[in-house]
N, C-alpha and C positions, 0 to 999 in steps of 0.2 A: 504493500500500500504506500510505504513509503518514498518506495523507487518510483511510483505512479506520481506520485505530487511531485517529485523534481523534474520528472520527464515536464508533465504539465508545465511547471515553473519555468520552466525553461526554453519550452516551446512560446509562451508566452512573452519571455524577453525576447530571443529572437523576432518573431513579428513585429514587440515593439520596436524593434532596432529598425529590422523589414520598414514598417511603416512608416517612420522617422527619417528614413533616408529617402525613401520614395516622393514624401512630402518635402521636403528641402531639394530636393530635383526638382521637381514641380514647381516649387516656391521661388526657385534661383530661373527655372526657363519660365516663368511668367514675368517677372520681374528686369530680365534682362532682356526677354524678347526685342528685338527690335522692332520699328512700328513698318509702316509701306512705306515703302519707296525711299529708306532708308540707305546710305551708300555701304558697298557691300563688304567686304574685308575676310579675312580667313577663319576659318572654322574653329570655334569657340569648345573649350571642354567644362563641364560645370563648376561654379564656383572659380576657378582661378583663370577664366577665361582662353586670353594668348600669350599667357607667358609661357608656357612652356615653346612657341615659335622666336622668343626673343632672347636675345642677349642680351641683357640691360644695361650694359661698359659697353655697347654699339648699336644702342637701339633706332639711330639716326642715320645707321647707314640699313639695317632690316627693315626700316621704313621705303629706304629707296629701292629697295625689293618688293616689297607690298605694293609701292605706286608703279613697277611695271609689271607688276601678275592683275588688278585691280583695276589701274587708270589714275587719275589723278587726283580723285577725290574717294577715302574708304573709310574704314571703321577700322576700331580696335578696341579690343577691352581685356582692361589688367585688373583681376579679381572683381572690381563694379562696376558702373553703368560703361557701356560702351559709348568711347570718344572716334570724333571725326577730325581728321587731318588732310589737311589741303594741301599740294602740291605743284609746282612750276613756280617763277615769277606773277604769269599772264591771270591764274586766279589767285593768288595769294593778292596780289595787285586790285583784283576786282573786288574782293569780297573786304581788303582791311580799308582800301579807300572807296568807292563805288556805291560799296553798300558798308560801311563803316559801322556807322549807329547801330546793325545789327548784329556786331561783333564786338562792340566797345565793353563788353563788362569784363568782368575775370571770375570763373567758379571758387566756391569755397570749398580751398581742401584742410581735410582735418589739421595737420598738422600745421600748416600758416594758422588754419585759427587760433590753435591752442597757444603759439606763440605770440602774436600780433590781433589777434583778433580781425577785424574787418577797418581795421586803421592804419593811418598811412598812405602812402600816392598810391604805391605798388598793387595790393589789394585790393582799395577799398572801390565802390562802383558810385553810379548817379552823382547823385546833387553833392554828398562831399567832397568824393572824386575830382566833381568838375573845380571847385572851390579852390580844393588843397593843390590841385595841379597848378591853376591859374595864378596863385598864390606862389608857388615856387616859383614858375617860370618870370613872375612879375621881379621877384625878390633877389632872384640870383643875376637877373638882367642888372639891375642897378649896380650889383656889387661885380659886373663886368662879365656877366657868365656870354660868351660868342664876342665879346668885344674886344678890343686893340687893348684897352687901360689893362685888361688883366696879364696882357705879355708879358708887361719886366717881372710880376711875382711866377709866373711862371720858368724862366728863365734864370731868375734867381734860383730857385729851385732846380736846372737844370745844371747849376755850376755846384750846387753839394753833391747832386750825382755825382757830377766826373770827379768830384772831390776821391768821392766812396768807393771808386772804381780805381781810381790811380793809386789809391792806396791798399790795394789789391798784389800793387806792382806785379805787375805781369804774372802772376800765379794761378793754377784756376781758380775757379769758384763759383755758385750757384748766384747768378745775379737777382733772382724772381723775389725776395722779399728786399732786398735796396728796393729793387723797383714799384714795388709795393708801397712801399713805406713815400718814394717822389710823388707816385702819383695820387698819391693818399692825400697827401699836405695839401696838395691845390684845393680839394675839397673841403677839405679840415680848415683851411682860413677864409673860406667861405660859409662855412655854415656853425667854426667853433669860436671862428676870430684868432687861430693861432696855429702853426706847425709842431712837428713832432721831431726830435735829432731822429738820428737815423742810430745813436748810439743808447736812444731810451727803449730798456728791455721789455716795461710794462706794453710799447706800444707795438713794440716789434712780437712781441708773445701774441697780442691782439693779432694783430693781421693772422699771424700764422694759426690762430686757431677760427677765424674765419675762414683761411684757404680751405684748413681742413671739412669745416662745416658743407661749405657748398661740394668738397666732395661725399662726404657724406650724404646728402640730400636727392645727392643722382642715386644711390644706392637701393637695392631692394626694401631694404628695414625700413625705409622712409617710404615707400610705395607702401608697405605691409601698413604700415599706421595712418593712411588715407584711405584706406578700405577695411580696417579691422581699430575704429580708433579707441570703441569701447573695450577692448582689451587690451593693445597694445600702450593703453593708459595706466594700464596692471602689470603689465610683466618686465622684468630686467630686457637689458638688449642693449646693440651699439645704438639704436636712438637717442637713449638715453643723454647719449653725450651731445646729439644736435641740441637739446632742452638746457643742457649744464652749458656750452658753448652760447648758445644765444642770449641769455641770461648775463653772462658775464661782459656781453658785448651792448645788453639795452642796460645794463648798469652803470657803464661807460658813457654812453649819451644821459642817462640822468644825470649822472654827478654834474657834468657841463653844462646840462639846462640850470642843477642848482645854483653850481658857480657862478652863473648868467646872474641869477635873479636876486642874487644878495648885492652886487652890486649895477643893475640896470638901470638905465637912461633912456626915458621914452626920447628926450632930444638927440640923443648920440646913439643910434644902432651901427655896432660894429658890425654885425652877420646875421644870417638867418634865423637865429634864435633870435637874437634881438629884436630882429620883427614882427615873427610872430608873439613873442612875449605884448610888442605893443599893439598887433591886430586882434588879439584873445578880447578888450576892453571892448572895443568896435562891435565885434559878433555877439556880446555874453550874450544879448535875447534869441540871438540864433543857437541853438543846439546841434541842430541837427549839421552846420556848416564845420564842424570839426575841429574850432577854434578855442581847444583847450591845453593843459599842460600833457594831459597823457597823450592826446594825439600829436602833440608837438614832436613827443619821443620818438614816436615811431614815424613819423614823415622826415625830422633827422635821422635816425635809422635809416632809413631806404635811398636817402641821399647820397649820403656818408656812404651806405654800401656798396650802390650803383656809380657813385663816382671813382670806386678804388678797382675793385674786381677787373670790369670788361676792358679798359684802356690799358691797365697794368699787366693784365693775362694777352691782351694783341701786342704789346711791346716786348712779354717775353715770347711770344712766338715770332718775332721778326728777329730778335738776334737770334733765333734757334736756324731761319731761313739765312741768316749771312754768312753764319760759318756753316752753315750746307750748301748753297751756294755762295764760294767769293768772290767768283765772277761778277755777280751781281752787286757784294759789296764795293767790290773796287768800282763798276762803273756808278755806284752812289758818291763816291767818296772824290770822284774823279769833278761830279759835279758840283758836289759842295765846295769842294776846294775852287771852280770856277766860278762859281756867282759868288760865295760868300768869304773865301779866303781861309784865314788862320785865326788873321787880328780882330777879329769881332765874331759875337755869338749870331747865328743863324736867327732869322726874324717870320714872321707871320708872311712880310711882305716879300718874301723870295720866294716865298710858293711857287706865285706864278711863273716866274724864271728858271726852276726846279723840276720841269715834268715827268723825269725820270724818275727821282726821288719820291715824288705824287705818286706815280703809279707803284713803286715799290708797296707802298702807305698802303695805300686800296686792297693791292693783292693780297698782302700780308693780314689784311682784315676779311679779304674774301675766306682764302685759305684757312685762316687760323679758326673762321665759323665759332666764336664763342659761345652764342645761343644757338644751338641748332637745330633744336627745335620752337624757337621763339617762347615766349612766356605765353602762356597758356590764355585764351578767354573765352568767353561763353556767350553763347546767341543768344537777345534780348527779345526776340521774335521768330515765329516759323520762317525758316530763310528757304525759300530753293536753289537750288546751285545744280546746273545744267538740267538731269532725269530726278532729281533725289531732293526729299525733304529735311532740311537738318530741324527739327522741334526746338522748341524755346527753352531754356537753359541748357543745351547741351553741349557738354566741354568742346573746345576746336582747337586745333594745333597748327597754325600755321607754317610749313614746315622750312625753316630757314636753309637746311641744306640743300634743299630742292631746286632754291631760289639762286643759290651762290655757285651752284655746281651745273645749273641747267642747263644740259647739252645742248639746247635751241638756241640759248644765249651767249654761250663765251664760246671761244673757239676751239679751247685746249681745257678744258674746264676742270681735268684734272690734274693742272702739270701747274708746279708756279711760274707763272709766268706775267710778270709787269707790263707785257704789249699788249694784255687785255685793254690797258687804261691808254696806250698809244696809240695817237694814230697813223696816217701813210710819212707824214712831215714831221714824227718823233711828237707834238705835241699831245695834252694832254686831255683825254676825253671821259666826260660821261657817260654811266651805263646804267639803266633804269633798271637792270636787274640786279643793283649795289642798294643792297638792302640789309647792311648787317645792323643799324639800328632799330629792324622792324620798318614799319610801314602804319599811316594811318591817325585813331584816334588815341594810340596807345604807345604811338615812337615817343623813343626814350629822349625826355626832353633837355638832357646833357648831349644833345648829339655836337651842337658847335664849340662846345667845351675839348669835348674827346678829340675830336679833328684838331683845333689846337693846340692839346697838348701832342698828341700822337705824331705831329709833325715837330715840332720845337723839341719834344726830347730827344728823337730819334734821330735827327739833322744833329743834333749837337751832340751826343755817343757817338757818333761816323764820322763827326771833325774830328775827335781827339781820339779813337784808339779805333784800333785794326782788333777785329773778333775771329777767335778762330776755336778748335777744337783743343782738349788740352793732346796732347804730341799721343800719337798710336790709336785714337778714340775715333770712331767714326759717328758723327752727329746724325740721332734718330727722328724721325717725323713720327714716331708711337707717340698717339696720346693717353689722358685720362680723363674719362667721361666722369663727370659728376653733375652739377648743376649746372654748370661749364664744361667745354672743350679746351681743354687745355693740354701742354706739353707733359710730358714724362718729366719730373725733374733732372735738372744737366747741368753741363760744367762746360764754362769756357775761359777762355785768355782772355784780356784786355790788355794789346801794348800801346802803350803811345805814339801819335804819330808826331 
């Protein structure tokens, strides 16, 4: 009788298992189904969708695999709802400026919320979005953000580089946190009112546990916590460290709002904080415009991080291209030394006289692909795009490497090559498919900042020192995918010229 009730007992948990998984099958294909006329994309397994079709340290080139099994508009889905990713210049072109407004927001994922909540430029959508944008781009204009006044502090800046580099004397060395830390400063006295040596630990430990974060972020564990974020809020993991990491990095922007505010001048705004400190009075009846201390943080946050990251990760991908190619740095160097000489530092206004040097700039930004899958945003209405319906909130990717690489558009699109930006007369030309700021309602609006510095540092490293590999090393084009595309870390010489 007894062996009867365990058979029973047993029989009975099974079926509940039976049942429980039958119902979560059901539960995950109702729930994921996609709707009509939906763009199509490769075949999904329950629950963890198409990861098992991806590499996630190269999911932007298995992207350009999907866009020629597919076409140029498909689906994909990583453990939840299935996203849409757009592909070429000619629709990424149509759908971010064209049809813009119906791509302008950005979805919320677990894990930005948990950190930043829905505040700040980067994140946040609608009416404060438009506010806090308008508001930077107003604030950083005055304090010279695209303009000639902000040259010399740039350029000053460019002379502690070579400082930190000559004193390297010709030995290797990993250049990517100096460089980190120059193109840091431009921002940092923009929006803290002050630079950082290059010999203060506190701030050189910052960068580098930011480098680490955004590779962290490309990571799986950081996917797993955007679709598991009721658990992954419980259990240990390397997440962990993205939450202790960012923490220690909005602690840093507090203290410097504090610092702000013990001693602030509505009459004397040194930077962006100081601005906003004096536009928070203006707004108080507004709420909703985002004009407070907390949101202060995190729209400095997003500054600060967007102005260090992409410009410093394309600078070290171009000296990683000169000592791979030196041909190309000598004919850099051949030019610098012709417009601008020895006796003076490289200026904004030899650009134009530079069009070698330009195209180097460009390529190095095509190639280097820092976002390459653009920052993510979401359809604010049912959009159609050619046969297929994308629904109203559904994630979109618009895919940057599609754009920078598009065989329709460049000629050699996988080779570096600077005569992309040449024309038949060696001058320097335009290409509408030079989109590595994004495109739209949502380009990164440090774009004439970046082009500034990225020419002014880079011109003035190629005056004074020759880059090469250290002796026997052959210089790799491997990257590391994280939140960025970025180089393998490396080592090179700097001698003097």
């Amino acid at each position: 009788m007894t062996a009867i009730l365990y058979i029973l007992e047993l029989f009975n948990i099974k079926s509940f298992l039976l049942f429980l998984s039958i119902f979560l099958l059901v539960f995950d294909y109702i729930k994921t189904k996609p709707p009509k006329n939906f763009p199509p994309g490769p075949w999904s397994l329950p629950f963890i969708g198409d990861v098992h079709h991806i590499d996630i340290t190269k999911i932007h080139l298995q992207f350009v695999k999907f866009a020629e099994k597919y076409g140029r508009i498909f689906s994909v889905r990583f453990f939840g709802p299935r996203m849409v990713v757009l592909n070429g210049h000619k629709l990424v072109r149509e759908m971010y400026v064209h049809r813009g407004e119906n791509f302008a927001d950005r979805p919320s994922l677990p894990l930005f919320a948990d950190i930043v909540g829905d505040k700040g430029v980067v994140v946040s959508n609608g009416y404060p979005w438009k506010q806090q944008r308008r508001f930077a781009l107003h604030t950083l204009r005055n304090f010279g953000l695209g303009k000639r006044s902000l040259e010399p502090s740039i350029l000053q800046e460019c002379r502690y580089l070579n400082e930190a580099i000559a004193n390297e004397q010709g030995k290797s060395f990993d250049p990517q946190f100096i460089i980190n830390n120059a193109v840091s400063n431009i921002i940092c006295v923009l929006v803290f009112g002050d630079r950082f040596e290059y010999t203060d630990d506190d701030f050189q430990s910052l960068l580098k546990n930011i480098n680490e974060v955004f590779y962290l972020e490309g990571g799986i564990w950081a996917q797993l916590y955007n679709v598991f974020p009721w658990i992954m809020r419980r259990v240990p993991g390397p997440h962990r460290k993205i939450f202790s990491i960012w923490n220690g990095v909005i602690a840093f922007v507090k203290k410097k709002i504090e610092d702000h505010q013990v001693d602030f001048d509505p009459s004397n705004s040194r930077d962006y904080i100081d601005c906003f400190l004096g536009e928070m009075a203006k707004w108080k009846d507004d709420e909703a415009s985002g004009f407070n201390v907390e949101n202060l943080c995190y729209c400095t946050l997003d500054l600060f991080i967007a102005g260090t990251e992409t410009t410093s990760t394309t600078l070290y991908w171009g000296l990683l291209y000169m000592i791979k190619y030196p041909e190309i740095q000598r004919k850099v160097q051949e030019e610098i030394d012709r417009v601008v000489g020895s006796s003076r530092q490289p200026s904004v206004a030899d650009r134009e006289n530079m069009p070698y040097t330009d195209a180097v700039i460009h390529e190095t930004q095509r190639c280097g692909n820092i976002l390459p899958l653009n920052l993510a945003r979401q359809t604010t209405k049912d959009t159609q795009v050619d046969d297929f319906i994308i629904p109203k909130g559904t994630m979109v990717l618009g895919s940057l490497t599609s754009v920078l690489f598009d065989e329709t558009e460049w000629e050699t699109p996988h080779t570096f090559n600077p005569g992309h930006f040449l024309d038949g007369e060696g001058k320097f030309r335009k290409r509408e498919a030079f989109l590595p700021f994004s495109i739209g309602k949502r380009v990164c609006l440090g774009e004439q900042l970046a082009r500034m510095e990225l020419f002014l540092f880079f011109t003035s490293l190629l005056q004074r020192f020759s880059f090469s590999a250290p002796q026997g090393v052959e210089p790799s084009l491997v990257f590391r995918m994280g939140a960025t595309h970025c180089p393998q870390p490396y080592q090179l010489c700097a001698v003097p010229r």
